[in-house]
ChimeraX commands (.cxc) that place a marker at each C-alpha (Angstrom):
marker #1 position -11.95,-9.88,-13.08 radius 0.5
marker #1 position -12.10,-12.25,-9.80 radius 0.5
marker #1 position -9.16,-11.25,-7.46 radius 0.5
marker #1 position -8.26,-13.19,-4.54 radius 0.5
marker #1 position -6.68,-11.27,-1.56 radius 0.5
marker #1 position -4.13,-12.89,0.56 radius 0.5
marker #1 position -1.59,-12.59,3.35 radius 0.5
marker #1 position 2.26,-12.29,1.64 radius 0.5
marker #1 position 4.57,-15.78,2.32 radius 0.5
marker #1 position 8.06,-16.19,1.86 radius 0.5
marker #1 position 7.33,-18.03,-1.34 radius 0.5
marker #1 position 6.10,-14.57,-3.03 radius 0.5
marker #1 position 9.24,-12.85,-2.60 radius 0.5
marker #1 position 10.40,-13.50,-6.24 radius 0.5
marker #1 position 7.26,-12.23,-7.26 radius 0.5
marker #1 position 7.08,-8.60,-5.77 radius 0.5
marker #1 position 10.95,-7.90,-6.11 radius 0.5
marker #1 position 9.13,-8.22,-10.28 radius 0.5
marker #1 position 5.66,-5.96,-9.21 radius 0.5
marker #1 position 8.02,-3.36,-7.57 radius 0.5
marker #1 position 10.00,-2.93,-10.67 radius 0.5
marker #1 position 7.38,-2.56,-13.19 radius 0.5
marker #1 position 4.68,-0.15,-10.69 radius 0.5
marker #1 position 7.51,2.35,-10.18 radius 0.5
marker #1 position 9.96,4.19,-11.69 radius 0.5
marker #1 position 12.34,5.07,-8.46 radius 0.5
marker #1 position 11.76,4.73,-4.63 radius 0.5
marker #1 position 10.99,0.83,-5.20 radius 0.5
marker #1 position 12.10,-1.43,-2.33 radius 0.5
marker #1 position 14.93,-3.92,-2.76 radius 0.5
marker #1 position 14.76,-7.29,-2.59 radius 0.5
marker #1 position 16.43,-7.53,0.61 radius 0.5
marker #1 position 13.70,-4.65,1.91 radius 0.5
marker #1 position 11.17,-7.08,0.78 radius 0.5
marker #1 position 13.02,-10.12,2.51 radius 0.5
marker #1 position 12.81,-7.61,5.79 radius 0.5
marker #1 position 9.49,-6.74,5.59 radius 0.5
marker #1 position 7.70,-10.61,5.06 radius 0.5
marker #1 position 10.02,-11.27,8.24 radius 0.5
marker #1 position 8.55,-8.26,10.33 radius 0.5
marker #1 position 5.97,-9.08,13.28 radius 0.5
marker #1 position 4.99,-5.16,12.99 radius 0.5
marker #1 position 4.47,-5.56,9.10 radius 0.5
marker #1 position 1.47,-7.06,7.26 radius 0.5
marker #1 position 1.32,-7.51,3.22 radius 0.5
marker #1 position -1.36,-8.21,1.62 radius 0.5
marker #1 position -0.99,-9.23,-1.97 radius 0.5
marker #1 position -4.06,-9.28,-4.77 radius 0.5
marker #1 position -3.83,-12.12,-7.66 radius 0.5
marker #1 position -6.00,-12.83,-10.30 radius 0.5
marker #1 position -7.73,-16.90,-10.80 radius 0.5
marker #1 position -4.80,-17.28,-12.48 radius 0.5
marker #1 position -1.99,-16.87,-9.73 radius 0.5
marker #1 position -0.51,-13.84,-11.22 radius 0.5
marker #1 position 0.05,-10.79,-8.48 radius 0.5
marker #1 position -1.62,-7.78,-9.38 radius 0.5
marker #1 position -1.07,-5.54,-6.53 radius 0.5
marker #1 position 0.09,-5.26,-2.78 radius 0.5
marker #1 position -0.14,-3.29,-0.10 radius 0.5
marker #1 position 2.41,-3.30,2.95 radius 0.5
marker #1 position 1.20,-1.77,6.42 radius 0.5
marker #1 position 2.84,-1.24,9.48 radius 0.5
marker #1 position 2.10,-1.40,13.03 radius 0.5
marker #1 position 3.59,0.58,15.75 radius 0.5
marker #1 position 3.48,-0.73,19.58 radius 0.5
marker #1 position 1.99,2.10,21.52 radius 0.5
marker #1 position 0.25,3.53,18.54 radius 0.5
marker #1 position -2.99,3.68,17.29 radius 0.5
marker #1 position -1.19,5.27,13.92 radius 0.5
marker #1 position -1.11,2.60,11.07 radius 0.5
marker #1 position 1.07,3.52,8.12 radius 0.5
marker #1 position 0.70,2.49,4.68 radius 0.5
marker #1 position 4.19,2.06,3.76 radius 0.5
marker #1 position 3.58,0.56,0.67 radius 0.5
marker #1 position 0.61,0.31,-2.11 radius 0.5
marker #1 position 0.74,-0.33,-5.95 radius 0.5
marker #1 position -1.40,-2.01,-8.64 radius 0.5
marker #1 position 0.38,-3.57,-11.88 radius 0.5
marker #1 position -0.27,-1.18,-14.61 radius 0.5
marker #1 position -1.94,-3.61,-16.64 radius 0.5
marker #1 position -4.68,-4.13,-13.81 radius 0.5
marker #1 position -5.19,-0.42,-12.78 radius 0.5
marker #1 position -8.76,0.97,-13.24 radius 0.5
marker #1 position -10.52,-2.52,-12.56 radius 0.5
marker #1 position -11.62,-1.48,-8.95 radius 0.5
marker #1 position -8.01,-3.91,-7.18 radius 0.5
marker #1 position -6.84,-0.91,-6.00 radius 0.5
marker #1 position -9.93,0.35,-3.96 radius 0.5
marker #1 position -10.90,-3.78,-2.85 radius 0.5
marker #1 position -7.35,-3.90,-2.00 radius 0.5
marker #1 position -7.31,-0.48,0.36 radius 0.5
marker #1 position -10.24,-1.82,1.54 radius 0.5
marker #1 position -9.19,-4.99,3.18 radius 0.5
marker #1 position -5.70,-3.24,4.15 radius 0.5
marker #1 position -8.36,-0.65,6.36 radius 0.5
marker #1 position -10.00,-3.49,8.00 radius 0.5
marker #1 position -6.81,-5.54,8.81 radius 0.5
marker #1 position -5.76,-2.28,10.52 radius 0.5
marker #1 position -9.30,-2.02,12.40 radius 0.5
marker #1 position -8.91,-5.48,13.39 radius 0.5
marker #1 position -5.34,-4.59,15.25 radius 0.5
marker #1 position -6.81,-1.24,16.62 radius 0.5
marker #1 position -5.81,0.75,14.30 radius 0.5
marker #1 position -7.77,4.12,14.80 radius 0.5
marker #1 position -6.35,5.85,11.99 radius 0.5
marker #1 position -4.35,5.12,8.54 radius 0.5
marker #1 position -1.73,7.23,6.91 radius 0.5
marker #1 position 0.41,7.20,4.01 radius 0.5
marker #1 position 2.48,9.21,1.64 radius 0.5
marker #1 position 1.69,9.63,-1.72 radius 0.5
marker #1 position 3.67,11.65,-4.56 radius 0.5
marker #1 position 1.92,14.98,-6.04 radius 0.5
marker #1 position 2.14,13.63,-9.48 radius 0.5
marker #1 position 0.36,10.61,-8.59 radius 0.5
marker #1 position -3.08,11.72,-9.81 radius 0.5
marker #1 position -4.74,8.45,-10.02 radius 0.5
marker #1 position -3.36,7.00,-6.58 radius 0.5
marker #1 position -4.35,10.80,-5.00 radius 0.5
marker #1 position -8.29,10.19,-6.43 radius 0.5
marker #1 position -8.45,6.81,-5.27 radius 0.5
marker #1 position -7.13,7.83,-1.74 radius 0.5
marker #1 position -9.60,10.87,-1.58 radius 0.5
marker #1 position -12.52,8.67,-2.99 radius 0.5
marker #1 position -11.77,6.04,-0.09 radius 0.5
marker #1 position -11.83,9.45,2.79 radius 0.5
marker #1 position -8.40,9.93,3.37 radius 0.5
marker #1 position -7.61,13.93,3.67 radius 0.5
marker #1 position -4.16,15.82,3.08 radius 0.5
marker #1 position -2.17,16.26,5.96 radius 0.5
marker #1 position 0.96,17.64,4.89 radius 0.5
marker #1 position 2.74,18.58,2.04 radius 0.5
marker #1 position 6.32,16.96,1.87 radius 0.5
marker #1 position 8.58,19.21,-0.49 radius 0.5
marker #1 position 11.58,17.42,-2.38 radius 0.5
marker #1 position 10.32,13.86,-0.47 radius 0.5
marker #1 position 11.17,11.52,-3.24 radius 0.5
marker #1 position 14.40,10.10,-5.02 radius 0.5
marker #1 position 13.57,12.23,-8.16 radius 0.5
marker #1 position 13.20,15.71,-6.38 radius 0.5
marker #1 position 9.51,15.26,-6.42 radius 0.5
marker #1 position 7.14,16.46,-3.79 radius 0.5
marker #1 position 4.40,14.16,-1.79 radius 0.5
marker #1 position 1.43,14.85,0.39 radius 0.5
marker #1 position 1.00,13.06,3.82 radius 0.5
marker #1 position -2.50,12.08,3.84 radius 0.5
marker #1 position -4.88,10.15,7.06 radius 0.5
marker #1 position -7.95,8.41,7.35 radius 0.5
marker #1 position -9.74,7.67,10.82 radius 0.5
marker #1 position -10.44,4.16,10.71 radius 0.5
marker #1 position -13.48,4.86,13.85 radius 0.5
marker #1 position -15.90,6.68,11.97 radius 0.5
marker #1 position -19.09,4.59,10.56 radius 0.5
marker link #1:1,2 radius 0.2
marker link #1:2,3 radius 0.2
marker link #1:3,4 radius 0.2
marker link #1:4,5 radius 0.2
marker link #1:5,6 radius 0.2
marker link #1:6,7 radius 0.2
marker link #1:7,8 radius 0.2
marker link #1:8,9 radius 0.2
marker link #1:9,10 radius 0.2
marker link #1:10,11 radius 0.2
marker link #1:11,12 radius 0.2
marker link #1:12,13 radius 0.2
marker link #1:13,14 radius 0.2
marker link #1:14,15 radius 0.2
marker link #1:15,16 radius 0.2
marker link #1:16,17 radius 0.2
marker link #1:17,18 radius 0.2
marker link #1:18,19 radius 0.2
marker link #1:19,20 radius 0.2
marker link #1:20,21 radius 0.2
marker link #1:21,22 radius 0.2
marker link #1:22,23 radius 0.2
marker link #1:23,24 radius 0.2
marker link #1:24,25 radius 0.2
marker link #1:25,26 radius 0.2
marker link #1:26,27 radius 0.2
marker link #1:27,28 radius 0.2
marker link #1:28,29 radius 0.2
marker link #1:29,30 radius 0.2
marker link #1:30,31 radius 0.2
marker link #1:31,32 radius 0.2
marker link #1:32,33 radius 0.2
marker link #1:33,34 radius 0.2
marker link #1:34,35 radius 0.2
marker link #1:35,36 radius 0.2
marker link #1:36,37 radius 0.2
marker link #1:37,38 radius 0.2
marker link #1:38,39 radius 0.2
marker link #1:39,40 radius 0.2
marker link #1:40,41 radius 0.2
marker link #1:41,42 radius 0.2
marker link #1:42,43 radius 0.2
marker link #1:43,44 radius 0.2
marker link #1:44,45 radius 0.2
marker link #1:45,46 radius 0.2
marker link #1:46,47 radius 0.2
marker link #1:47,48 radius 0.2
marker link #1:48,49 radius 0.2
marker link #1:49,50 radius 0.2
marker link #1:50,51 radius 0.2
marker link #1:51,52 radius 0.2
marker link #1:52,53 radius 0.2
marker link #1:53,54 radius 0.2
marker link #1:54,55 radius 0.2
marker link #1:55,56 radius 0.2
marker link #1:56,57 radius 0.2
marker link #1:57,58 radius 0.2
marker link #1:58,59 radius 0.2
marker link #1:59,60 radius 0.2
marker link #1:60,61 radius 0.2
marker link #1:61,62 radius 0.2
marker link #1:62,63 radius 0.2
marker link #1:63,64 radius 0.2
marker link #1:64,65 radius 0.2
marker link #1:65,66 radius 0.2
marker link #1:66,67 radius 0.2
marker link #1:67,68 radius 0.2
marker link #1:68,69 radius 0.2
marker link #1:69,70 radius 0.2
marker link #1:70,71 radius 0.2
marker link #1:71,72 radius 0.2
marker link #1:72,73 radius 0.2
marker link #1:73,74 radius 0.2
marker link #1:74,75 radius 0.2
marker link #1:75,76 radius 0.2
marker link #1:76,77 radius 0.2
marker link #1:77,78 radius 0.2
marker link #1:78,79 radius 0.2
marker link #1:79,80 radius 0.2
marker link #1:80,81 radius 0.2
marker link #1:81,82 radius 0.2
marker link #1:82,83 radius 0.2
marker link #1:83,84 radius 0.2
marker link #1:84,85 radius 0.2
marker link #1:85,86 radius 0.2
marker link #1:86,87 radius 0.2
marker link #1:87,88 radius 0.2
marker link #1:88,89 radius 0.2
marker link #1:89,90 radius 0.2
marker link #1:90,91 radius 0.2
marker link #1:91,92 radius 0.2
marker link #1:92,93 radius 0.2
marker link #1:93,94 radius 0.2
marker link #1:94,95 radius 0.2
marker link #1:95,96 radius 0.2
marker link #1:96,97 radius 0.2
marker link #1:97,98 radius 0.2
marker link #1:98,99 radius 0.2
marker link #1:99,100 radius 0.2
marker link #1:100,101 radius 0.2
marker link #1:101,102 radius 0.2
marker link #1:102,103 radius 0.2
marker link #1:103,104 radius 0.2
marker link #1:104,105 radius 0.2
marker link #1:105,106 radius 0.2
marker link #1:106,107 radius 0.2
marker link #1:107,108 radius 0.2
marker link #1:108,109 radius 0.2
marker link #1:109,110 radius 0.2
marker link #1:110,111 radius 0.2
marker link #1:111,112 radius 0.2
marker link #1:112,113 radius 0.2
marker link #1:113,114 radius 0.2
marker link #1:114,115 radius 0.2
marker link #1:115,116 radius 0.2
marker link #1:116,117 radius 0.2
marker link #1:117,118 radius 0.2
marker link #1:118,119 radius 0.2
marker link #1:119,120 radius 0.2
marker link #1:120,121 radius 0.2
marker link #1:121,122 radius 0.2
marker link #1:122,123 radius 0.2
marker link #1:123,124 radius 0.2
marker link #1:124,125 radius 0.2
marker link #1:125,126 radius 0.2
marker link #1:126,127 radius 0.2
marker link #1:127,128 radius 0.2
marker link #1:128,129 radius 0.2
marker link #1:129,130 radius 0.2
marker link #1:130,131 radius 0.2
marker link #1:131,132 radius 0.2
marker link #1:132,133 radius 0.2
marker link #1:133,134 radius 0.2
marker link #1:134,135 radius 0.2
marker link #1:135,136 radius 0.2
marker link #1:136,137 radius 0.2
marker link #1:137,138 radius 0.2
marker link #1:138,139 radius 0.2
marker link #1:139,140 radius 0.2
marker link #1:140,141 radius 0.2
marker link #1:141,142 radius 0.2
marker link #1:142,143 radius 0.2
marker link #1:143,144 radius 0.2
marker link #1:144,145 radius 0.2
marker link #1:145,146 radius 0.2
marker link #1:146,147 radius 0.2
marker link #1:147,148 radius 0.2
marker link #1:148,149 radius 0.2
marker link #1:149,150 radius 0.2
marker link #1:150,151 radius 0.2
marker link #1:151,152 radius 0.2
view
C-alpha cells in the first residue's frame, strides 16, 4: 500500500475528529482538542493517507521550550490499515521530525492492554519507564515508555 506522510492543515480537522472515533474506544480527543492542537506552535501532526486521500493514521508530538523531552501525545492507525507497516513508517518520520527540532529523547504513554501498539513501540527501541496505575478513563493502567533519539 503507498502511503503519503504529511504535515496536519486546518482542512483535515473533519477528518481526524472521524479517525479518533473509530481508533479508540475512550480517551479520544474532542474536536475542539483537535482545533487546539493544529493551532499550537509547540505541536506537530503528522497524518498518513493512502493514493487515495483517505487518512489512515496520525501521530501528534509536542515540543517543550527548554526541553530536550519530546512527547508523543498522540498515535493511532485506522483499524482497517493496522499490520501494513503505517504504524512503524509513521513513528519513524514522527522520530526524525523530533531529531530535526533537537529532540534528544521521545516519550509516550501507552495502555497495558495495548499489545500491538506495546510491540511496535519495543520493536522501534523505546523501553518502559513507568508503570501508570488507574491512568485511563476506563480504570485501565499504562506504561510510560522513552526512546533516546542520539543513539546511531
Amino acid at each position: 500500500m503507498t502511503v503519503t506522510l504529511r504535515e496536519a492543515q486546518a482542512k483535515d480537522l473533519d477528518a481526524l475528529v472521524r479517525l479518533e472515533q473509530i481508533a479508540f474506544e475512550g480517551d479520544r480527543f474532542s474536536r475542539r482538542q483537535l482545533w487546539h492542537l493544529l493551532n499550537r506552535a509547540n505541536a506537530h501532526i503528522l497524518l498518513a493517507e493512502s493514493a487515495e486521500g483517505r487518512l489512515l493514521g496520525h501521530g501528534i508530538l509536542l515540543f517543550r521550550r527548554s526541553s530536550q523531552r519530546v512527547r508523543l501525545y498522540s498515535f493511532c492507525v485506522h483499524p482497517a490499515a493496522r499490520g501494513l507497516g503505517i504504524g512503524r513508517e509513521l513513528l519513524e518520520a514522527l522520530e526524525q521530525e523530533a531529531r530535526r527540532r533537537g529532540g534528544e529523547r521521545l516519550g509516550l504513554e501507552v495502555r497495558a492492554d495495548n499489545r500491538a501498539a506495546l510491540a511496535l513501540y519495543r520493536r522501534m527501541g523505546f523501553s518502559l519507564q513507568r508503570w501508570l496505575e488507574d491512568y485511563y478513563e476506563d480504570g485501565c493502567a499504562g506504561w510510560q515508555m522513552e526512546k533516546s533519539l542520539t543513539k546511531a
